[in-house]
FIBADO-399654 format. One record per residue (C-alpha): residue in three letters; x, y, z. Coordinates in steps of 0.1 Angstrom, whole numbers, plus 2048, in hexadecimal, padded with zeros to 3 digits. Layout:
AlaXYZ/...
This chain:
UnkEAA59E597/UnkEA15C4591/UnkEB35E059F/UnkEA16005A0/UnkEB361E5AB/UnkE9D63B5B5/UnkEA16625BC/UnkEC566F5B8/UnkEDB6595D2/UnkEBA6485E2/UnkE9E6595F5/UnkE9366F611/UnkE74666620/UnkE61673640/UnkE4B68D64A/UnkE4A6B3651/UnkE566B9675/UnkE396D2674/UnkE186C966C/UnkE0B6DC64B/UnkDEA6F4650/UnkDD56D8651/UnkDEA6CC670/UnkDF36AA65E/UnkE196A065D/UnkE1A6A0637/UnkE2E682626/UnkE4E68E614/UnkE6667F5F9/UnkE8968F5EC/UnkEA96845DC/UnkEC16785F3/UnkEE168A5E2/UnkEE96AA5DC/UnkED86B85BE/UnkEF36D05B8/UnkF0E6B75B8/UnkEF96A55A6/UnkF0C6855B1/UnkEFC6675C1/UnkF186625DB/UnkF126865EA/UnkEF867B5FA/UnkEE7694612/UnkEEC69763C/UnkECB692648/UnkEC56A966B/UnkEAC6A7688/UnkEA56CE67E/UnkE936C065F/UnkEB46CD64C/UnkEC96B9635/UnkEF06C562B/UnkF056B760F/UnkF286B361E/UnkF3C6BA5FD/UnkF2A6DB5F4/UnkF196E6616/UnkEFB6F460B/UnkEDA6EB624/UnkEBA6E4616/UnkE996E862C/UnkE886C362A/UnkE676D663F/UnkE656F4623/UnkE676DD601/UnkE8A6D85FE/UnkE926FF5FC/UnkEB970B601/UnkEBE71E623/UnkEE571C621/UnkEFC71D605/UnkF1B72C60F/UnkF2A7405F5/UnkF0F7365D8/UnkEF774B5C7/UnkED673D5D2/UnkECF7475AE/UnkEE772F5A1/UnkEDC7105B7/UnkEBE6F85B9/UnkEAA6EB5D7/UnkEA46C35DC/UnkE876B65C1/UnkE6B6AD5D5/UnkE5A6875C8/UnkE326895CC/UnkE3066C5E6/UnkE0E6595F0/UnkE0C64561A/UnkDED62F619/UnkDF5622640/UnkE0B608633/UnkE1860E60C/UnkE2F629605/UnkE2C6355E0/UnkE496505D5/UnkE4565C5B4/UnkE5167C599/
């Protein structure tokens, strides 16, 4: 057997909650940890506002806006990085993720 670990603690995969200009709910991959961890076991809080928090550092990234930071308490946004977005293809049935 092959294991094959993918993204940064596993994956995020849905859609936008909000349909892109082309009203289509756009197909979406990111890392399921916290990038600025950078550990695989602080994986991310996924919310039904289309936000995800890390519970060790707190900072909020916007899964609907590319994975941008809208809370980081006490961080330079400067100094912090949002969630890497995987180019992801949905035939109807296969899910492709890939960097």
């Amino acid at each position: 057997y092959e294991v094959f670990a993918y993204g940064l603690g596993g994956l995020i995969i849905g859609t936008r909650s909000v349909p892109n200009i082309n009203d289509q709910f756009e197909p979406l991959a990111y890392d399921l940890a916290c990038p600025n961890c950078d550990r695989p076991d602080c994986r991310l809080e996924i919310r039904d506002n289309g936000t995800a928090k890390c519970g060790k550092c707190s900072i909020v990234y916007d899964l609907n806006d590319n994975g941008v930071i809208v809370e980081a308490d006490n961080k330079p946004k400067d100094k912090v990085r949002g969630l890497y977005r995987y180019r992801i293809i949905y035939n109807g049935v296969t899910v492709r993720v890939f960097n």
